[in-house]
C-alpha positions as CSV (number, residue, x, y, z in Angstrom):
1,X,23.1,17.4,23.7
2,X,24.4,14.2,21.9
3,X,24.0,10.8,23.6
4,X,26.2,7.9,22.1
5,X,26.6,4.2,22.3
6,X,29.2,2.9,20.5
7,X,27.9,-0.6,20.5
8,X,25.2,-0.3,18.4
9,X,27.6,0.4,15.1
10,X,26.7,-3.3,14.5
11,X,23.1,-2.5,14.0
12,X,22.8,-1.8,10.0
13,X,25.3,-4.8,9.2
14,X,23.1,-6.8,10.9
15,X,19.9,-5.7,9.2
16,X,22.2,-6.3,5.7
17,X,22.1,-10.1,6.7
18,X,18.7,-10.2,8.0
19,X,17.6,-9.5,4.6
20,X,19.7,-11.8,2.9
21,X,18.4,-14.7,5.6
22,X,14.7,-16.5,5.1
23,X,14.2,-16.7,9.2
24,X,11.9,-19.5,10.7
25,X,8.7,-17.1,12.0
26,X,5.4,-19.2,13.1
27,X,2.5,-17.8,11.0
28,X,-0.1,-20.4,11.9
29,X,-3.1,-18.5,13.8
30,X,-5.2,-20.8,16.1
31,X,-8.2,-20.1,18.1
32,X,-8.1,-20.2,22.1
33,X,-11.3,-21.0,24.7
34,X,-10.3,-17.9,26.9
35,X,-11.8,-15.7,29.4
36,X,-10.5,-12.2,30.2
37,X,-11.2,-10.9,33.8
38,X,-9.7,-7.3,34.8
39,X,-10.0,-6.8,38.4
40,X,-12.2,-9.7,39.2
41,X,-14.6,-8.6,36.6
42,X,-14.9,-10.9,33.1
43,X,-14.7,-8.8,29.5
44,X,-17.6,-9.6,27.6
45,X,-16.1,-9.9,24.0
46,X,-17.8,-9.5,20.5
47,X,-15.6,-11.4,19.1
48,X,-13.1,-14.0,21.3
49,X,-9.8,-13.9,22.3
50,X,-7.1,-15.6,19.6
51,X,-3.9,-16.6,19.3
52,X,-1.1,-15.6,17.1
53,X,2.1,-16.5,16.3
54,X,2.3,-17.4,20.3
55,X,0.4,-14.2,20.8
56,X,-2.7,-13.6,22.8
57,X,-5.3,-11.5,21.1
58,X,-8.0,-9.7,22.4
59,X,-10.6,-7.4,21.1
60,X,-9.4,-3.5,21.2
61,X,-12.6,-1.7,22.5
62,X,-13.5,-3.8,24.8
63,X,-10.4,-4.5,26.6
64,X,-8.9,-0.9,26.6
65,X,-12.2,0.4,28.3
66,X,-12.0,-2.5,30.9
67,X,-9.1,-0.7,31.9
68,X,-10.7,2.7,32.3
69,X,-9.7,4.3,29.3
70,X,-11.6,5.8,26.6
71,X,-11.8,3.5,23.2
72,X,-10.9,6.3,20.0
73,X,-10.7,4.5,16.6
74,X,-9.2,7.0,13.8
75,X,-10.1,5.5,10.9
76,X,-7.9,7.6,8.4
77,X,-5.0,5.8,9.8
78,X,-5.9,2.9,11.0
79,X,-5.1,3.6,14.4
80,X,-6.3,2.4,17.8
81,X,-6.0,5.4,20.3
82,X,-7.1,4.4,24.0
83,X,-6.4,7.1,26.8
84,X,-7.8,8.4,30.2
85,X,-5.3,11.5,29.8
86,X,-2.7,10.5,32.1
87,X,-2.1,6.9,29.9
88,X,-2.2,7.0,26.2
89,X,-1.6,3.5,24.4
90,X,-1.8,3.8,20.6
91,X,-1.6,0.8,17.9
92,X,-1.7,1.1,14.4
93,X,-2.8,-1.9,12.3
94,X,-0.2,-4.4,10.8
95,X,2.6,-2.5,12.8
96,X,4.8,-4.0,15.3
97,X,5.3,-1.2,17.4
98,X,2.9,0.7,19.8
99,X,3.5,3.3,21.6
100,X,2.7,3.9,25.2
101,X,2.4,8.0,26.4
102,X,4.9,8.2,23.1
103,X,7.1,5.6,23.5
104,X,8.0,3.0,21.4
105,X,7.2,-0.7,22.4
106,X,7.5,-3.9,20.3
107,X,4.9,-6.0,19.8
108,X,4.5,-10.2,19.6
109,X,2.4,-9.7,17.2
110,X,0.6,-6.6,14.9
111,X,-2.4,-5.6,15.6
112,X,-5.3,-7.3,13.3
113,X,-8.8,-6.9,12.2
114,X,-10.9,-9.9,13.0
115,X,-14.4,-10.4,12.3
116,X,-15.2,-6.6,12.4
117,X,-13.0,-5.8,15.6
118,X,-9.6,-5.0,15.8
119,X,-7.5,-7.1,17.9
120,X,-4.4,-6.4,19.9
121,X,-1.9,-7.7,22.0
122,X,-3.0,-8.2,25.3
123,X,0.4,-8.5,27.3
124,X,1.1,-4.8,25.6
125,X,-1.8,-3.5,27.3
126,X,-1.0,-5.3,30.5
127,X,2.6,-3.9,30.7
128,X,1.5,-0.5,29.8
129,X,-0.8,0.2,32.4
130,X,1.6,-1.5,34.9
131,X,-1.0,-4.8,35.6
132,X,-0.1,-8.0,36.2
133,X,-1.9,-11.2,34.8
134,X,-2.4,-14.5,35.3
135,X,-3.2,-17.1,32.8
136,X,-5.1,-20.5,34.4
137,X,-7.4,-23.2,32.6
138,X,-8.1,-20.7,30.0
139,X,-9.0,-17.9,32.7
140,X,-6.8,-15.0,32.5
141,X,-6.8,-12.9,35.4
142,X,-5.4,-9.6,35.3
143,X,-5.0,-6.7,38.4
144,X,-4.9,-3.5,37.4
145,X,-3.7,-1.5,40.6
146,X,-4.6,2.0,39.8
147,X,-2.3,3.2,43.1
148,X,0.7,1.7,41.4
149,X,2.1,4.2,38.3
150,X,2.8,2.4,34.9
151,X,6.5,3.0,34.3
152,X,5.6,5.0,31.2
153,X,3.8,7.5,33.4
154,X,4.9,10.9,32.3
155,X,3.3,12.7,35.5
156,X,2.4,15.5,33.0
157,X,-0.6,17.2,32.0
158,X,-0.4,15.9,28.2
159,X,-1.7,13.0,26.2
160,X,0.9,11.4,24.1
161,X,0.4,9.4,21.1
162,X,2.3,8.5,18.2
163,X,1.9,11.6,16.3
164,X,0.4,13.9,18.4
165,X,0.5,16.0,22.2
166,X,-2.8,17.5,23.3
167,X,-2.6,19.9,26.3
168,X,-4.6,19.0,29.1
169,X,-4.2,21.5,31.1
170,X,-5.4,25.7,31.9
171,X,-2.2,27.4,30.3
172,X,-0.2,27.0,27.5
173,X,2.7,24.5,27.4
174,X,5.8,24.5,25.8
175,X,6.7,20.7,25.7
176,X,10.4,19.6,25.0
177,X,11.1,15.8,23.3
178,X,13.3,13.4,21.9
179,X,13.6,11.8,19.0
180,X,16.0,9.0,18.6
181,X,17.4,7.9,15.4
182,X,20.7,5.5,14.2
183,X,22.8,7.1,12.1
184,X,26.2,6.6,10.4
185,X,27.0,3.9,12.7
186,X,25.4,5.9,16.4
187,X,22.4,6.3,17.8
188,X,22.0,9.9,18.1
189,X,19.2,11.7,20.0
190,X,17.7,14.8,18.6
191,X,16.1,17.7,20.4
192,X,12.7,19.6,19.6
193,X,10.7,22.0,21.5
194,X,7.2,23.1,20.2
195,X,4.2,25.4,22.2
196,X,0.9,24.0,22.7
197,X,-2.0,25.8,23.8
198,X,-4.4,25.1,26.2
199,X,-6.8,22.2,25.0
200,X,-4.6,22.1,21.7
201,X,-2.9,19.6,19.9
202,X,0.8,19.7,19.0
203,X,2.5,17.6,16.1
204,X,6.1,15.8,16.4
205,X,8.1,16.5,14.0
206,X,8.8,13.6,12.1
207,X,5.5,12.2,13.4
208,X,5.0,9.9,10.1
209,X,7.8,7.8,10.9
210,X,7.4,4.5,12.5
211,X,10.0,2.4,14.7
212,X,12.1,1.2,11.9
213,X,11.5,3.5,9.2
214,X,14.0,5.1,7.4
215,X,14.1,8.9,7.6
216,X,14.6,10.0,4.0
217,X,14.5,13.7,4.8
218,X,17.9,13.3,7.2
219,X,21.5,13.2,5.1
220,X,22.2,9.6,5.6
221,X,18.2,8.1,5.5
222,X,19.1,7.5,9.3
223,X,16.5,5.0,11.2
224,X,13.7,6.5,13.8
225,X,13.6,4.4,16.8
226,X,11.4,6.3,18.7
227,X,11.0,9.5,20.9
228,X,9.9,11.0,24.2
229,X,8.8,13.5,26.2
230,X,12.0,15.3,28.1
231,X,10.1,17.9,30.0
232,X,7.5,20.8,29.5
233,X,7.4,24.5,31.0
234,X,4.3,25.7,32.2
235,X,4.4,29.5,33.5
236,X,8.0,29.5,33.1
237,X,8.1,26.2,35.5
238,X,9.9,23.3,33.9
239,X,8.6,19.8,35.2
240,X,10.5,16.5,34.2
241,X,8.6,13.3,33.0
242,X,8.8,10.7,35.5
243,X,9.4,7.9,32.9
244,X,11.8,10.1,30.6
245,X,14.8,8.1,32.3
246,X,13.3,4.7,31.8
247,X,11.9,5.7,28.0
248,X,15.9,7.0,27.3
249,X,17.3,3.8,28.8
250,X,15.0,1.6,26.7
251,X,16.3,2.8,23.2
252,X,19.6,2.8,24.8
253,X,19.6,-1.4,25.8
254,X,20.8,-3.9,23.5
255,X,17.1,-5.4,23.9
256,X,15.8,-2.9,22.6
257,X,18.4,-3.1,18.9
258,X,17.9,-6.8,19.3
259,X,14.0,-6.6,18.7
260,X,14.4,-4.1,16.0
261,X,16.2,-6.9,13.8
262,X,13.8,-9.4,15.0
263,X,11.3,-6.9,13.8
264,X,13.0,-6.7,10.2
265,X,13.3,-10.5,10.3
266,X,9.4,-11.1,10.4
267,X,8.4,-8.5,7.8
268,X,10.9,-10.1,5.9
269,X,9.6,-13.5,6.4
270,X,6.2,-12.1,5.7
271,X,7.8,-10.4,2.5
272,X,9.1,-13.6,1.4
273,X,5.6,-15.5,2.2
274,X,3.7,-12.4,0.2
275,X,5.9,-12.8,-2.8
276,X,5.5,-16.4,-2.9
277,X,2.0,-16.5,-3.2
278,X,2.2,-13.9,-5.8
279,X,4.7,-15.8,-7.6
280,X,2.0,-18.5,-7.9
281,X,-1.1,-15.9,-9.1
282,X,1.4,-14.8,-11.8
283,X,1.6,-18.6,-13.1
284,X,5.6,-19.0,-11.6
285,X,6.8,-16.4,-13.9
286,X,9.5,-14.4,-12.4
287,X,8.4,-10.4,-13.4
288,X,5.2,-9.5,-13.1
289,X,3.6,-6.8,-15.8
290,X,1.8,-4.1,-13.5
291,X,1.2,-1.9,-15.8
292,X,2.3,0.0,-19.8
293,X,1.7,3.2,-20.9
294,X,2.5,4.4,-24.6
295,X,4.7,7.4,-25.1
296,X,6.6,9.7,-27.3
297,X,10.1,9.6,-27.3
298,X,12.3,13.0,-28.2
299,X,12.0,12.5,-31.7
300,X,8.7,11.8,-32.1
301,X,8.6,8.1,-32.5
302,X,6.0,5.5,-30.1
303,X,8.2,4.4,-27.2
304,X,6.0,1.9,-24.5
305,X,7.2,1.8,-21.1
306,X,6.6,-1.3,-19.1
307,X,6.3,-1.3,-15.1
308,X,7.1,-4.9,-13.5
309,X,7.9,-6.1,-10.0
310,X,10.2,-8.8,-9.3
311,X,8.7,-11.4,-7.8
312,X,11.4,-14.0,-6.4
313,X,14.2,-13.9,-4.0
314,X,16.9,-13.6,-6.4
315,X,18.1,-10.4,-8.3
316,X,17.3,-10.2,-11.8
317,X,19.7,-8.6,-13.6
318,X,18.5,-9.0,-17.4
319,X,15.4,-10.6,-19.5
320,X,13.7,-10.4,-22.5
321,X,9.8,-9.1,-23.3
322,X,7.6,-9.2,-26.2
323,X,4.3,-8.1,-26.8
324,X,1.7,-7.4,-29.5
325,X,1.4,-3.9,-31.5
326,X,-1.8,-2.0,-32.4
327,X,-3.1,1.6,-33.5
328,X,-5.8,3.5,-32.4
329,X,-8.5,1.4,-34.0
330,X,-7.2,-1.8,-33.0
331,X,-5.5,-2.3,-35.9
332,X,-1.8,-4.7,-36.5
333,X,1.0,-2.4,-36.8
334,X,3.3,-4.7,-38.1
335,X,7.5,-5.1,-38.6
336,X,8.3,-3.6,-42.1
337,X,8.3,-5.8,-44.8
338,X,6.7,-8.6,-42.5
339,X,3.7,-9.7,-41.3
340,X,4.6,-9.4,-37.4
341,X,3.3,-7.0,-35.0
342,X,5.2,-8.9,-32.7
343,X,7.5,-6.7,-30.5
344,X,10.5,-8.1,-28.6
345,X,12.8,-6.0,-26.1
346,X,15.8,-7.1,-25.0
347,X,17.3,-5.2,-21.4
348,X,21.0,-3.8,-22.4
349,X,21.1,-1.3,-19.7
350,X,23.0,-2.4,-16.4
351,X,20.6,-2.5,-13.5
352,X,20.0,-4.8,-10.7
353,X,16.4,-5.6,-9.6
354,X,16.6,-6.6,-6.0
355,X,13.6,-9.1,-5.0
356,X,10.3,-7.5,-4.3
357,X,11.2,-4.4,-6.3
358,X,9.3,-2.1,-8.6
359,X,11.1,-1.3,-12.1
360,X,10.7,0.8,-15.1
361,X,11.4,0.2,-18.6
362,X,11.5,1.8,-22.0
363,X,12.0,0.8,-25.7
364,X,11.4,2.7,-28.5
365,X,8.6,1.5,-30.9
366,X,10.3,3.6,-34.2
367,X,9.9,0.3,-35.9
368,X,6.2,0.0,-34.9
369,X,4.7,3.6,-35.8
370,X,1.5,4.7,-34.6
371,X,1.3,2.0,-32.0
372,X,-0.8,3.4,-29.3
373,X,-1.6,-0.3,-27.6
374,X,0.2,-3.5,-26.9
375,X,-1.5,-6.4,-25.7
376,X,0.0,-10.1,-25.2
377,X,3.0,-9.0,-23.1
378,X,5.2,-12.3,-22.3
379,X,8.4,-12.5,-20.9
380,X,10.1,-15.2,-22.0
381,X,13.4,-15.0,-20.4
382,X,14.9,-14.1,-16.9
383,X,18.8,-13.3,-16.0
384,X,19.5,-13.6,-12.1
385,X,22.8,-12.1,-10.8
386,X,23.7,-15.5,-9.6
387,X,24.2,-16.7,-13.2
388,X,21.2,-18.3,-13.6
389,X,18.7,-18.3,-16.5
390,X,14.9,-18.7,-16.0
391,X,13.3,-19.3,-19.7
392,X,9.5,-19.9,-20.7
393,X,8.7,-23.0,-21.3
């Protein structure tokens, strides 16, 4: 079964001017006097609550086990796993989703290592286990009413995290999900089915992708939203999730397609603020030299290839290099009939180097045999695709 909305066809024109657009995000971090209570009861932090970008901040392991859930750090992918079984929140640092018993939820801000711990959004726990809070003179007071069911309660005997179901209970499950991706102008729900033993874990297929990646291995590199669980058959029973509506409803929402391009506009501001700096490192020249390597092209000659990343906001559509040549022992390997080792490549070839990308280049050394190392590399002039001309000074 297919579920459509037609709306959402806006979505991918919208990302194309998001990322021609420098947005206005608050970065500034700031540090809060705040006390956490959870049922009357303060949270004694190793390190203190913080805010950022607007966003309170609280320390991961202590929090998630003041709400009765077991603290899991998996350190291979940097991902905070808290769970009592029937709730399952998982965060994965620097992303700004996290997903709650498998659904997708965005984040004010990332989660973040501090000081040794790893911080999270507080209001995301607070929503997830369906608390409320209360924020006074620096006190924040949150109820956790474990007779009242979190909206993302699936009822089922499974823990759900981002990647991952494990069977909780005495016979073998066959657990049926969703995953929800935009495509070719729809967003288009897909159906899996997989069999998970008792006590055993079963992976989602596509389980690398993140809210907002693009699925490469799809015809169209469509975008993952998110998934959930539909149901599961247990001895030939089938037994609905309780939240499967609300989770199907909440990819659905225009909200929801609204905070995915808010979502694209920060990690594009954060891009922008990245590049910038490195811009700076790299002295204000435009390309930065990551790395050479020295080849041999089909006719035997020393060809170099040179690996740069543009590091401005404009696209560079041409510029010249030039670097030093040597042989094995260190040797000049000059120009014939000059003195010069002096090597300078000019970029012929059509291409457009977008800002922030990686690029290859090649240029045969035949004039310059038995180079094996270049040193010295300069570039000493920039073309942008706006006309523009950047030149060494």
């Amino acid at each position: 079964m297919k579920k459509v909305r037609k709306s959402i066809t806006a979505l991918m024109l919208a990302i194309a001017v998001v990322f021609t657009v420098i947005p206005a995000v608050a970065s500034a971090k700031t540090v809060q006097e705040q006390s956490v209570f959870v049922n009357g009861v303060k949270v004694k932090y190793a390190q203190a609550p913080l805010t950022i970008n607007g966003t309170t901040m609280v320390s991961a392991r202590e929090t998630i086990e003041a709400f009765g859930l077991g603290f899991t750090w998996d350190k291979a992918n940097k991902r905070v796993i808290g769970s009592n079984g029937e709730m399952t929140v998982t965060l994965v640092l620097g992303q700004y989703t996290g997903v709650v018993n498998g659904v997708s939820v965005f984040l004010g801000s990332p989660a973040v290592e501090r000081g040794g711990r790893i911080m999270v959004p507080l209001r995301f726990l607070v929503d997830s286990m369906g608390a409320s809070m209360e924020t006074k003179n620096g006190r924040i007071s949150i109820k956790d009413n474990s007779k009242s069911k979190s909206k993302y309660n699936t009822g089922l005997p499974l823990q759900i995290t981002n990647t991952y179901v494990k069977n909780l209970s005495k016979s073998t499950v066959v657990v049926h999900y969703v995953n929800y991706f935009f495509n070719d102008g729809e967003l288009v729900s897909e159906r899996y089915s997989m069999s998970v033993a008792k006590g055993k874990k079963g992976v989602f297929d596509s389980a690398a992708l993140a809210t907002g990646d693009y699925a490469t291995d799809y015809y169209g590199e469509p975008v993952f939203f998110g998934r959930t669980v539909e149901f599961v058959e247990i001895n030939g029973e089938e037994i609905e999730s309780n939240s499967f509506g609300f989770a199907e409803d909440s990819y659905y929402a225009d909200s929801f397609t609204d905070s995915m391009l808010e979502m694209y506009k920060r990690q594009l501001a954060e891009l922008k603020k990245e590049l910038k700096a490195e811009l700076v490192k790299n002295k204000n020249i435009p390309l930065k030299v990551n790395d050479w390597s020295i080849g041999r092209d089909d006719y035997g000659s020393s060809e170099v290839t040179l690996y740069l990343k543009n590091l401005t906001e404009k696209t560079v559509v041409g510029f010249d290099v030039s670097f030093s040549c040597f042989d094995a022992k260190g040797n000049k390997v000059n120009y014939p009939f000059t003195s010069s080792n002096r090597f300078t490549g000019l970029t012929k070839s059509q291409f457009k180097m977008e800002s922030g990308d990686y690029y290859w280049f090649k240029w045969s050394l035949s004039m310059f045999p038995n180079t094996t190392k270049i040193s010295n590399i300069t570039i000493d002039r920039v073309v942008y695709s706006d006309g523009t001309v950047w030149k060494r000074k």
